[in-house]
N, C-alpha and C positions, 0 to 999 in steps of 0.2 A: 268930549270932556277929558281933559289930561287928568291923570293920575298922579298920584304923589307917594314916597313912601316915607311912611312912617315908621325910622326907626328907634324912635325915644326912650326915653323910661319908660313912660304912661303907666305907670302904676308899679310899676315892680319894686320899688323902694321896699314896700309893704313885705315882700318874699325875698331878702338878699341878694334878686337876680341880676342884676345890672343891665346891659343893654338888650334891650328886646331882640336884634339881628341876632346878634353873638348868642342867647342864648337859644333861639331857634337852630340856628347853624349846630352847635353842643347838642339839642335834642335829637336833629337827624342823624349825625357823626354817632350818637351813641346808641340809636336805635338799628343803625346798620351793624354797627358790632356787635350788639347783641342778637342780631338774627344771624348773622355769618356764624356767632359762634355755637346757635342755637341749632341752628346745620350739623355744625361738626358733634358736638354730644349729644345727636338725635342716635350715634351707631354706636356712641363708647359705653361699653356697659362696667368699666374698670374703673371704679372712683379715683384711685392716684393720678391714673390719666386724663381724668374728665379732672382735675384738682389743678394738673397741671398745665390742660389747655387755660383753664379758665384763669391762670394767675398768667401763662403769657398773654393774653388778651388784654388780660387788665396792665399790665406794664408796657406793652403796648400802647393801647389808649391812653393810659395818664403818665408815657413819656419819662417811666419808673425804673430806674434800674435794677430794682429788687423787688418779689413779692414773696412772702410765703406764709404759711401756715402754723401757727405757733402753741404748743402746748402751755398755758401757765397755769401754775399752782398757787394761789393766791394766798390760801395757808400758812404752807412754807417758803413762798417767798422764791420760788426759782422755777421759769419755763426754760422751754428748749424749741429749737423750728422743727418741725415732721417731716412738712416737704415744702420744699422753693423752688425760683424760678429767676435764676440769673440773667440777665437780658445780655452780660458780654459772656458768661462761661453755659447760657446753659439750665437742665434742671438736675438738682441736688448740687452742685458745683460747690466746690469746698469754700467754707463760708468763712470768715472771721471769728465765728461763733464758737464758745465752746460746749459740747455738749452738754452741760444744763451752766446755767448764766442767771445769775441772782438779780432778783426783780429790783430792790435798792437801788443799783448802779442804774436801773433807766425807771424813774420816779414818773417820766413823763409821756413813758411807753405804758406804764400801769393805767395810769389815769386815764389817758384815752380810752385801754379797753373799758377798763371800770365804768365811760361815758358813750361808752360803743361809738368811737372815733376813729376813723382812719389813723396810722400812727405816718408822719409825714417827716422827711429829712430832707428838707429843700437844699439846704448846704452841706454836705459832709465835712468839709475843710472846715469851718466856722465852727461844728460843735466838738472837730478835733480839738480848738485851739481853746474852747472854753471848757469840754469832758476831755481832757487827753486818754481817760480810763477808758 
């Protein structure tokens, strides 16, 4: 009896998944990462380091040129990064940032945390041309 694959919807509409393959392929891809990385900070007992394996990992996998870790103060209205991880310089690599940077000027870096959302910058150029701030 020949076999057939099914790689359809069949049901994922329901969960935002999209292709059945694709997101099988995504779930191994993501479970090997996280064992590989789960290797390496089985010996690190040094939180900045085990902070900063796990933000190159993650820029890694989501093909990210930045990750880092960010102080905000919701109150006052200004965070600052603690520690990052440059994918061309690096970690701590000197960033564009300024030591504390007022929450106003990224309206839509708040929100996210506020909705515990990834903050995502698909195009840099594009929000140069519409925030040049």
């Amino acid at each position: 009896m020949e076999q057939t694959r099914n790689c359809g919807n069949n049901g994922f509409d329901m969960y935002n998944i999209g292709d059945r393959c694709e997101y099988v392929q995504y779930a191994i891809e993501i479970e090997r990462t996280l064992h590989n990385m789960q290797k390496e900070l089985n010996t690190c007992i040094d939180p900045r380091k085990a902070a900063m394996l796990i933000m190159r990992v993650a820029t890694e996998f989501y093909d990210a040129d930045w990750c880092g870790i960010l102080d905000v103060d919701m109150e006052i209205g200004v965070w600052t990064p603690i520690w990052w991880y440059d994918t061309e310089f690096g970690e701590m690599a000197q960033t564009k940032f300024e030591e504390f940077e007022l929450s106003e000027k990224y309206g839509r870096w708040i929100q996210c945390l506020r909705d515990h959302e990834p903050i995502i910058v698909p195009d840099v150029e594009a929000i140069k041309e519409e925030m040049p701030d």
